[in-house]
N, CA, C and O atoms as CSV, one atom per row, in Angstrom:
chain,resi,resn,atom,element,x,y,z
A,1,UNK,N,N,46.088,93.618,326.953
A,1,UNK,CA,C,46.540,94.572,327.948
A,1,UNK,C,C,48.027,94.375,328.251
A,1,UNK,O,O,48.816,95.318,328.181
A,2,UNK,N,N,48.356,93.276,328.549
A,2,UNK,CA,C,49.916,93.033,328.773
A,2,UNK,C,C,50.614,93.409,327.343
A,2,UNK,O,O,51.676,94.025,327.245
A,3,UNK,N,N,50.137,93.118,326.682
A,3,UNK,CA,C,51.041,93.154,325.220
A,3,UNK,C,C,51.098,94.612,325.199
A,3,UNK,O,O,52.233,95.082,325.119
A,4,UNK,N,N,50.223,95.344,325.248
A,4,UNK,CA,C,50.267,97.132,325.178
A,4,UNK,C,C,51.598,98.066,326.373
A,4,UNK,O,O,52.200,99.140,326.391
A,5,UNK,N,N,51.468,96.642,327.326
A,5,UNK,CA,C,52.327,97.161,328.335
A,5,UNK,C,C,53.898,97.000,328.303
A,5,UNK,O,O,54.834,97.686,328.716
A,6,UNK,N,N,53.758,95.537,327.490
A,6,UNK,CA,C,55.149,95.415,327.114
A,6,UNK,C,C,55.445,96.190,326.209
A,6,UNK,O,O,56.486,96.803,326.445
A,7,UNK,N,N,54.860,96.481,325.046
A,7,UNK,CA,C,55.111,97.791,324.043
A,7,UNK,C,C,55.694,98.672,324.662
A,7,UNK,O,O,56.905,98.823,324.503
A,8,UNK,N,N,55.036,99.392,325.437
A,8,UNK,CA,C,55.027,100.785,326.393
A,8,UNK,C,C,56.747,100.747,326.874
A,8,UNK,O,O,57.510,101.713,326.897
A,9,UNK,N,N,57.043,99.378,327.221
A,9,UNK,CA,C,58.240,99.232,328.408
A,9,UNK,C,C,59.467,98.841,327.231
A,9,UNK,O,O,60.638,98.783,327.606
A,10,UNK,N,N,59.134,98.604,325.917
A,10,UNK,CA,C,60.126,97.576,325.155
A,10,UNK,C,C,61.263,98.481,324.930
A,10,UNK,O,O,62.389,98.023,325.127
A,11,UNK,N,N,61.107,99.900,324.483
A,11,UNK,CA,C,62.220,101.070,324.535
A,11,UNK,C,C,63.290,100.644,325.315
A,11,UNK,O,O,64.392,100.310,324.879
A,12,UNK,N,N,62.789,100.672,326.981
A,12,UNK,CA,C,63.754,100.506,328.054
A,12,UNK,C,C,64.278,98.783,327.972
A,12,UNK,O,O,65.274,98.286,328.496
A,13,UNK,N,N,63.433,98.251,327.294
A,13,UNK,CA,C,64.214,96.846,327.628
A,13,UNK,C,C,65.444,96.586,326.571
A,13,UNK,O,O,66.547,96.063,326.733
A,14,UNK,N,N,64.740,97.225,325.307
A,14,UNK,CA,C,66.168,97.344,324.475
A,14,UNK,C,C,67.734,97.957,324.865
A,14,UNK,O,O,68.880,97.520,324.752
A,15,UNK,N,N,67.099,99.248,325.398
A,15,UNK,CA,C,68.073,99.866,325.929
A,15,UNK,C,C,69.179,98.633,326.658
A,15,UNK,O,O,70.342,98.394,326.336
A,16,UNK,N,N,68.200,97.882,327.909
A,16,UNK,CA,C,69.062,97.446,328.559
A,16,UNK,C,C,70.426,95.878,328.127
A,16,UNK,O,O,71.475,95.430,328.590
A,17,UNK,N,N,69.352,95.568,326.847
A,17,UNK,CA,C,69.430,94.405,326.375
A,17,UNK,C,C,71.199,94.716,325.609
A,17,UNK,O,O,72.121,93.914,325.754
A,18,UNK,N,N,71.357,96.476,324.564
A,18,UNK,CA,C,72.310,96.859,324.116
A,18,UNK,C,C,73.320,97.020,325.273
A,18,UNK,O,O,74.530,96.802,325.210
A,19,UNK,N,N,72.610,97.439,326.338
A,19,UNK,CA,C,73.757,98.156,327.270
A,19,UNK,C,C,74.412,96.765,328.426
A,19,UNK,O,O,75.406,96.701,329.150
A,20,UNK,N,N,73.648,96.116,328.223
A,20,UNK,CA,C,74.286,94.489,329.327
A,20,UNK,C,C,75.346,93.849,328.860
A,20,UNK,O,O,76.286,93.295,329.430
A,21,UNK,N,N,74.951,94.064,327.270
A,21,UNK,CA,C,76.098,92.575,327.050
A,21,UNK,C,C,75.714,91.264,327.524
A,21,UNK,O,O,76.630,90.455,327.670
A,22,UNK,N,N,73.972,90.728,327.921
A,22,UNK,CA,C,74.101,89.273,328.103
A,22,UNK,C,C,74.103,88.437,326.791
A,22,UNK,O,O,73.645,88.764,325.697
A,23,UNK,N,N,74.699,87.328,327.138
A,23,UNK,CA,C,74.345,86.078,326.379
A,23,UNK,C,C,73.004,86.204,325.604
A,23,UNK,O,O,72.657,86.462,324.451
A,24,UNK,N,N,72.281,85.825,327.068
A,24,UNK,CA,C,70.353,85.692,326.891
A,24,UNK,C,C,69.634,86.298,327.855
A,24,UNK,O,O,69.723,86.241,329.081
A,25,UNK,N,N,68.787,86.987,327.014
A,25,UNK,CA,C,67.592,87.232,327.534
A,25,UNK,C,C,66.225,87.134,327.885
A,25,UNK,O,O,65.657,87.666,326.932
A,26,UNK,N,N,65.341,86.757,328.714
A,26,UNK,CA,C,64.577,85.965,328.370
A,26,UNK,C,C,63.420,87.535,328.994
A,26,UNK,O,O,63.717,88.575,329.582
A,27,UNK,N,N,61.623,86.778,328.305
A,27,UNK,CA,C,60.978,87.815,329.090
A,27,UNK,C,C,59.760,87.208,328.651
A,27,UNK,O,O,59.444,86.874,327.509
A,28,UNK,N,N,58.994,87.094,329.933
A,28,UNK,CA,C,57.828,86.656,330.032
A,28,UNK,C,C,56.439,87.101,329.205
A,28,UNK,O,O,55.627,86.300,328.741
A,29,UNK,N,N,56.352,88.561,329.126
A,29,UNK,CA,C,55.056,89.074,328.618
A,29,UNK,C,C,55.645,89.261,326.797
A,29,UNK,O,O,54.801,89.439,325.919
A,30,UNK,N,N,56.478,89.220,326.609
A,30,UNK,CA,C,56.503,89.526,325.026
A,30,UNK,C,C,56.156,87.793,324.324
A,30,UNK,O,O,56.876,86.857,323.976
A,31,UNK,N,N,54.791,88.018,324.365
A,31,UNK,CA,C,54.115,86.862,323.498
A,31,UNK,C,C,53.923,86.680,321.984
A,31,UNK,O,O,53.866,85.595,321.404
A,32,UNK,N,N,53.833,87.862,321.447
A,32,UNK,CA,C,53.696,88.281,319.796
A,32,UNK,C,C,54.880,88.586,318.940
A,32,UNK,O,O,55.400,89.700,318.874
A,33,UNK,N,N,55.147,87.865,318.498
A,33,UNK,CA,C,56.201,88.295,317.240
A,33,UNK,C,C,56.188,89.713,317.470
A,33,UNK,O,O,57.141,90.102,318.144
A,34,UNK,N,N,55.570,90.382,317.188
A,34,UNK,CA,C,56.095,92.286,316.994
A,34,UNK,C,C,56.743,92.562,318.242
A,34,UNK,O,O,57.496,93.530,318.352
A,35,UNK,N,N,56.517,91.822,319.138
A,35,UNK,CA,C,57.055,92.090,320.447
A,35,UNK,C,C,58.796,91.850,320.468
A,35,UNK,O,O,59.714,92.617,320.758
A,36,UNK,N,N,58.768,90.303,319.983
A,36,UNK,CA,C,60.191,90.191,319.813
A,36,UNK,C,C,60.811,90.613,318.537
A,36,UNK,O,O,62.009,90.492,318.791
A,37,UNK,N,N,60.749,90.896,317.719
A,37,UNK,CA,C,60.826,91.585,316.122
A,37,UNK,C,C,61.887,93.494,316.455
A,37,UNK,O,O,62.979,93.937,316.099
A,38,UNK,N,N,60.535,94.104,317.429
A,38,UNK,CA,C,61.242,95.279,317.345
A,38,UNK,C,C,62.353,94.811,318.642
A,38,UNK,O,O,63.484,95.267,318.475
A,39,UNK,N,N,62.193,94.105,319.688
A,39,UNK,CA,C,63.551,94.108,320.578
A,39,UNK,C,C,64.822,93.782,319.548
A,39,UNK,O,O,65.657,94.682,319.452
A,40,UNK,N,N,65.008,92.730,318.874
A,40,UNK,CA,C,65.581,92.510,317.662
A,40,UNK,C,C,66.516,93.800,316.920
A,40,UNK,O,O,67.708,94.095,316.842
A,41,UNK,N,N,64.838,94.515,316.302
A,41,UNK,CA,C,65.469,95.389,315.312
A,41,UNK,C,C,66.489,96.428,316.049
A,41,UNK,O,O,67.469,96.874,315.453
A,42,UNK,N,N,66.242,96.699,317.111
A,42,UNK,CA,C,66.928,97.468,318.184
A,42,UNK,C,C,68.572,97.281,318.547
A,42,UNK,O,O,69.519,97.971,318.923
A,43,UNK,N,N,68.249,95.782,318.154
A,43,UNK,CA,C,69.101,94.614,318.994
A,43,UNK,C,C,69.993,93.676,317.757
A,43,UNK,O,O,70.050,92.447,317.804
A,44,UNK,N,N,70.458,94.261,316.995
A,44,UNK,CA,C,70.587,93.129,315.338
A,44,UNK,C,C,71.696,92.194,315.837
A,44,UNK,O,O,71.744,91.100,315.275
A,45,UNK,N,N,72.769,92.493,316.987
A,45,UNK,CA,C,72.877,90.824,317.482
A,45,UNK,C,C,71.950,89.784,317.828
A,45,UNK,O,O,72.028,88.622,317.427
A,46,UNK,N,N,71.280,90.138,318.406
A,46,UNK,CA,C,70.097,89.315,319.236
A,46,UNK,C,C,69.408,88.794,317.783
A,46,UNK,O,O,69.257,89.343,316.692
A,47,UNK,N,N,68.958,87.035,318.487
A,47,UNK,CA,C,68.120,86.588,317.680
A,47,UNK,C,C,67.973,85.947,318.926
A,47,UNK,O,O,68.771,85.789,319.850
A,48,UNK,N,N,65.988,85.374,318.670
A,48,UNK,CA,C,64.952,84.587,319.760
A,48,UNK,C,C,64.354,83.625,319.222
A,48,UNK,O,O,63.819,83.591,318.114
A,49,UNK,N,N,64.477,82.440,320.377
A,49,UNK,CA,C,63.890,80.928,319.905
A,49,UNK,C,C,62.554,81.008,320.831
A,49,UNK,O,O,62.743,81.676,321.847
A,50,UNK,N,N,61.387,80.529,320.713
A,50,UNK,CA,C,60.321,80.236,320.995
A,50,UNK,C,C,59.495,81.269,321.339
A,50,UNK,O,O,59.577,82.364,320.782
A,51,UNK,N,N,58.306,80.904,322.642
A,51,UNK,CA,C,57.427,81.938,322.859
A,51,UNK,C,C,57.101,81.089,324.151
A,51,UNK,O,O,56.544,79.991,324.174
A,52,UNK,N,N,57.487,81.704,325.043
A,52,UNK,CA,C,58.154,83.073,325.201
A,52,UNK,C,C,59.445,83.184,324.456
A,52,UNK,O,O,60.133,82.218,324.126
A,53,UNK,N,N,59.682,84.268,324.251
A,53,UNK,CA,C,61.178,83.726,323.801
A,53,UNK,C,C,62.206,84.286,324.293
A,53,UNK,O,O,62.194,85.387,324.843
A,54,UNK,N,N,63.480,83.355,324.088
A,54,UNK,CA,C,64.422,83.656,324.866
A,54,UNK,C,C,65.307,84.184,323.575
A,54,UNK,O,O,65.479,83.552,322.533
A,55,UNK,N,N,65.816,85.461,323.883
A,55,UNK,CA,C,66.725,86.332,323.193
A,55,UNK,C,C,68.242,85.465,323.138
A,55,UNK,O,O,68.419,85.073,324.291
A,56,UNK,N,N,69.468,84.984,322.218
A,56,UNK,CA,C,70.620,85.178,322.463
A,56,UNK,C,C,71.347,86.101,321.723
A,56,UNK,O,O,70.881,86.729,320.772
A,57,UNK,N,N,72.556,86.199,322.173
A,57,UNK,CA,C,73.330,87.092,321.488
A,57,UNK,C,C,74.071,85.810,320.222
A,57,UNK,O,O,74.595,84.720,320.450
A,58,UNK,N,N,73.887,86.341,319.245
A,58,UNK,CA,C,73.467,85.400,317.563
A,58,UNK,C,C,75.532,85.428,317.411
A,58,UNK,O,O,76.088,84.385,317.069
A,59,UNK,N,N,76.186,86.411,317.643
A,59,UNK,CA,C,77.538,86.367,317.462
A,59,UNK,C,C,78.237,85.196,318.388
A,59,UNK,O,O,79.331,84.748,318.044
A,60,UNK,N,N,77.636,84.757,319.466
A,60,UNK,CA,C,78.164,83.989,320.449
A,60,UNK,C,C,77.626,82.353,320.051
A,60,UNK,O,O,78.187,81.259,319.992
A,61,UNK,N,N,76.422,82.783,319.852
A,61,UNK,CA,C,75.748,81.046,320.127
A,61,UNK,C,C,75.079,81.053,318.712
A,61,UNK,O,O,74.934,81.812,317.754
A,62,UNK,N,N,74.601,79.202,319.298
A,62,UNK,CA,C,73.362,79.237,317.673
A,62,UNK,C,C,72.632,78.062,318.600
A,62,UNK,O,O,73.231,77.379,319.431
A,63,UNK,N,N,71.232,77.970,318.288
A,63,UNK,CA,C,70.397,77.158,318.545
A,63,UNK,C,C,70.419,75.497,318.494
A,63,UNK,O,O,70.191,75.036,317.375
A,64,UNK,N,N,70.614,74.731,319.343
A,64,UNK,CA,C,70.022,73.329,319.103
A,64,UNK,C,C,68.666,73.252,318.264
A,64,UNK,O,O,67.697,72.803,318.876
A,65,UNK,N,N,68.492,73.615,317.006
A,65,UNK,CA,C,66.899,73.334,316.823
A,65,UNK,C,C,66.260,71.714,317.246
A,65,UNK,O,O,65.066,71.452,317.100
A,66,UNK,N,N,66.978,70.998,317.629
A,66,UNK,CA,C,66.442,69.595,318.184
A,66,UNK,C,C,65.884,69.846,319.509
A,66,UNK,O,O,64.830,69.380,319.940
A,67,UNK,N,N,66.743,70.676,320.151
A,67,UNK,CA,C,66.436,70.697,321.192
A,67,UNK,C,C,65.717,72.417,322.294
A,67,UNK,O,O,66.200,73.276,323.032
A,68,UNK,N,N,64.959,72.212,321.973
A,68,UNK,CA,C,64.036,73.478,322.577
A,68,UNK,C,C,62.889,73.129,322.632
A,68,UNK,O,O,62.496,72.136,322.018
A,69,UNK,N,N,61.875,74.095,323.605
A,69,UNK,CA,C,60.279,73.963,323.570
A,69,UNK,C,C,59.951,74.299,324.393
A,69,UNK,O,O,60.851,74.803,325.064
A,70,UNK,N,N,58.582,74.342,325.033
A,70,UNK,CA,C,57.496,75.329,325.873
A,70,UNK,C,C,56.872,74.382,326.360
A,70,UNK,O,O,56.885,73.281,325.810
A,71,UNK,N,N,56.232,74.604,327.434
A,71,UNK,CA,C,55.557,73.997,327.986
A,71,UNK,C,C,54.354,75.183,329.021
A,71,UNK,O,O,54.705,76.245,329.535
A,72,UNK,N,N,52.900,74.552,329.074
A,72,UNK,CA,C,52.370,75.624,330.159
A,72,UNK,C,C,52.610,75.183,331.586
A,72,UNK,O,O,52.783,74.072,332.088
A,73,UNK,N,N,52.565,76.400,332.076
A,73,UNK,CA,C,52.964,76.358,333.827
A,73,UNK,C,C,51.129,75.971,334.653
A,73,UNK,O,O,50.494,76.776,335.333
A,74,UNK,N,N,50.797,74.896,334.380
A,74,UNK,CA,C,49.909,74.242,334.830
A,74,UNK,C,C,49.706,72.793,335.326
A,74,UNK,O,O,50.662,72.183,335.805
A,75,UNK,N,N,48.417,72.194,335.218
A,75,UNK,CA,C,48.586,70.739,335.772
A,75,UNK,C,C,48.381,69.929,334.319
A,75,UNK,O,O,48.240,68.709,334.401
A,76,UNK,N,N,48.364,70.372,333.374
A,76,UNK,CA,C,48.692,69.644,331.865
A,76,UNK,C,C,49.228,70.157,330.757
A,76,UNK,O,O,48.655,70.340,329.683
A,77,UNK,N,N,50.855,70.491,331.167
A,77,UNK,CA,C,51.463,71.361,330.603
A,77,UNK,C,C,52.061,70.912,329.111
A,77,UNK,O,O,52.782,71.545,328.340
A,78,UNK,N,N,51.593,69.826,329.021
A,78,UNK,CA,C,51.235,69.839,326.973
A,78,UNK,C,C,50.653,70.256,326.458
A,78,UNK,O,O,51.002,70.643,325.342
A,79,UNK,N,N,49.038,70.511,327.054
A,79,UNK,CA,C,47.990,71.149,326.422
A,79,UNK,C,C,48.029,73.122,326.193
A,79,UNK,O,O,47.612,73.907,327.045
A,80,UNK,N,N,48.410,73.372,325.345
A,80,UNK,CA,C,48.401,74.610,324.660
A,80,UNK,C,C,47.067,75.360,325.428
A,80,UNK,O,O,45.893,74.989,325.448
A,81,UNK,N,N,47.662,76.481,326.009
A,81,UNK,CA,C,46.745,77.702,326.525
A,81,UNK,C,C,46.060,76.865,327.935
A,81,UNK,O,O,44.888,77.179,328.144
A,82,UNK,N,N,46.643,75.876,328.886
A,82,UNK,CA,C,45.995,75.311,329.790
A,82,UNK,C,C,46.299,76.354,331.272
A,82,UNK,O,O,47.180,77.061,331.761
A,83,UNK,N,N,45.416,76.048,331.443
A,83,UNK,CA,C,45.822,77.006,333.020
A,83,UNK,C,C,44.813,76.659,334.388
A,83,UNK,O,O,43.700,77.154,334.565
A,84,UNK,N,N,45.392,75.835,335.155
A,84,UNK,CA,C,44.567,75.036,336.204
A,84,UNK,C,C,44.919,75.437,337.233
A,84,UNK,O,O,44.486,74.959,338.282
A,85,UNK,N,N,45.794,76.420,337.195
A,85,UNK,CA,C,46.111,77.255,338.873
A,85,UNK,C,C,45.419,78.720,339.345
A,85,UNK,O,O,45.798,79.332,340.343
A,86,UNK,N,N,44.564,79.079,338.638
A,86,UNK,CA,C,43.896,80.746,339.099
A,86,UNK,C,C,44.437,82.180,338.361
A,86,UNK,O,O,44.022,83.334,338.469
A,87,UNK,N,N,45.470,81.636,337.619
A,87,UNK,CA,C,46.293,82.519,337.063
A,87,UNK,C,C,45.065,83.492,335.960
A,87,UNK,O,O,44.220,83.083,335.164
A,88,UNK,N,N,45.417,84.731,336.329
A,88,UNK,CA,C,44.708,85.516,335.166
A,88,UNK,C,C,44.391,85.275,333.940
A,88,UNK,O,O,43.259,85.227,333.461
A,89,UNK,N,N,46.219,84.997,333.000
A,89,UNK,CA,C,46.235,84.487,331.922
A,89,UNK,C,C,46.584,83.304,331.709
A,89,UNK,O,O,47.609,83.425,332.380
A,90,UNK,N,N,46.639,82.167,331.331
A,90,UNK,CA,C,47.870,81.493,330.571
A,90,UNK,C,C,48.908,81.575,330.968
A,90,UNK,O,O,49.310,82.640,330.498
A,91,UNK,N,N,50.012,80.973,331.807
A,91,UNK,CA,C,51.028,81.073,331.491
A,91,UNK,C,C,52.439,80.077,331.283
A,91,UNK,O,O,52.560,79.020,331.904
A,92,UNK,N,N,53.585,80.636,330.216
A,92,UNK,CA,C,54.147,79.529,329.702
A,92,UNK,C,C,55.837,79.630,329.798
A,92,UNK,O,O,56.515,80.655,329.870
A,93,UNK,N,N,56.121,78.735,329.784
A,93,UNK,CA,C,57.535,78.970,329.900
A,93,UNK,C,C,58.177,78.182,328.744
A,93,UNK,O,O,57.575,77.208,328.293
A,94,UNK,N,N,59.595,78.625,328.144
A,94,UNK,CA,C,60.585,78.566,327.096
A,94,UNK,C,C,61.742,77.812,327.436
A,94,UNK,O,O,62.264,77.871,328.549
A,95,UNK,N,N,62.195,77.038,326.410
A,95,UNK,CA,C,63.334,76.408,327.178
A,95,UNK,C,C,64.006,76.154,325.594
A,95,UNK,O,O,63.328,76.033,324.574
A,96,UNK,N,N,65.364,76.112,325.659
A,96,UNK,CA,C,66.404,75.527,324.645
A,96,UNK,C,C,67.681,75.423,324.987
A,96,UNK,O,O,68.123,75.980,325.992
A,97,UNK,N,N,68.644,74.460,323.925
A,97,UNK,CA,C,69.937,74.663,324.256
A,97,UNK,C,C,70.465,75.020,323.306
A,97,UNK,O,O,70.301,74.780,322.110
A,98,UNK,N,N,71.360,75.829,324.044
A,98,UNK,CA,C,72.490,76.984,323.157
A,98,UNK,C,C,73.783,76.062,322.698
A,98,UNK,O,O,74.047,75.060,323.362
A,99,UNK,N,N,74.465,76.368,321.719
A,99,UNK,CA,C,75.911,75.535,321.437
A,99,UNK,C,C,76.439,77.115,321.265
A,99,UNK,O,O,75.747,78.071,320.915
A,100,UNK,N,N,77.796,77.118,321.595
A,100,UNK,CA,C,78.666,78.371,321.646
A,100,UNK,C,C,79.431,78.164,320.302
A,100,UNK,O,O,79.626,76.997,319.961
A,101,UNK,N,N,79.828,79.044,319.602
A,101,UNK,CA,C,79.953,79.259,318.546
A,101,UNK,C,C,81.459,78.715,318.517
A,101,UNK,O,O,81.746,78.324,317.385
A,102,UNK,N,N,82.583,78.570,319.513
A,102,UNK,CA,C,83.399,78.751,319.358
A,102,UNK,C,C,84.352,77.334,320.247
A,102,UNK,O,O,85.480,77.220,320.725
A,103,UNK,N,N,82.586,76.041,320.037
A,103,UNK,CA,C,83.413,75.142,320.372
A,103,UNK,C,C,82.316,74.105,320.708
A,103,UNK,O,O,81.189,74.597,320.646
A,104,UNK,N,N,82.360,72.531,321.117
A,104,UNK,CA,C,80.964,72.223,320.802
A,104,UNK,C,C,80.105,71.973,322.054
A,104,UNK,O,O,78.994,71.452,321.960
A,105,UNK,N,N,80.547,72.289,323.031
A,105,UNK,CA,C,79.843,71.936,324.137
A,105,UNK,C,C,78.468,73.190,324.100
A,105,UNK,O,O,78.476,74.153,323.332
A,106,UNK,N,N,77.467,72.925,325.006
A,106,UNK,CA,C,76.097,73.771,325.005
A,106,UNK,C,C,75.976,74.138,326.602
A,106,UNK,O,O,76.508,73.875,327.681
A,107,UNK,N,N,75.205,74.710,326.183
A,107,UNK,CA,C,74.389,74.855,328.146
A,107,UNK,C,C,72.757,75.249,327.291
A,107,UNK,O,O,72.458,75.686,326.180
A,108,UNK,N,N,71.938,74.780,328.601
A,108,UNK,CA,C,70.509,75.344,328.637
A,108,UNK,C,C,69.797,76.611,328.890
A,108,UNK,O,O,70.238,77.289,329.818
A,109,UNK,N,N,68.903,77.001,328.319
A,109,UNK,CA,C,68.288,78.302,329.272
A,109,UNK,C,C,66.716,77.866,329.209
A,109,UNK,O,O,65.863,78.544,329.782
């Protein structure tokens, strides 16, 4: 159901993603590759690390691949698909660090 909804909404998120100019973008319900794939194709600066994933703009930055990863928003947030708070679904959060293309220091998102 969420995934159908993010479909439904992904038009407008592209839109906004071309028209901002951020760095990164991040977004909670796009869980499936096709989800982040067409924001992408929309988007051919943009490239996304994990799941959730966080969008950057690919001309600016490039990935720490050492350093990124997910975790669930629960009380054993190693365990994949855990959810000990009432929450409907699952839910997870994304994390990495960016290095800027144009020098070597990073920041997190």
């Amino acid at each position: 159901q969420d995934h159908n909804m993010f479909m439904a909404r992904s038009g407008n998120i592209a839109k906004l993603m071309q028209f901002s100019g951020a760095d990164f973008v991040g977004s909670q319900e796009c869980e499936h590759q096709r989800c982040a794939d067409r924001l992408v194709q929309a988007n051919p600066r943009y490239k996304y690390v994990r799941y959730p994933p966080i969008f950057y703009d690919s001309e600016k930055w490039t990935v720490d691949e050492t350093e990124n990863g997910a975790f669930m928003l629960s009380d054993t947030p190693n365990v994949q698909g855990s959810n000990t708070w009432g929450f409907r679904w699952p839910r997870a959060a994304g994390w990495a660090r960016f290095v800027p293309k144009n020098n070597a220091s990073g920041t997190g998102v």
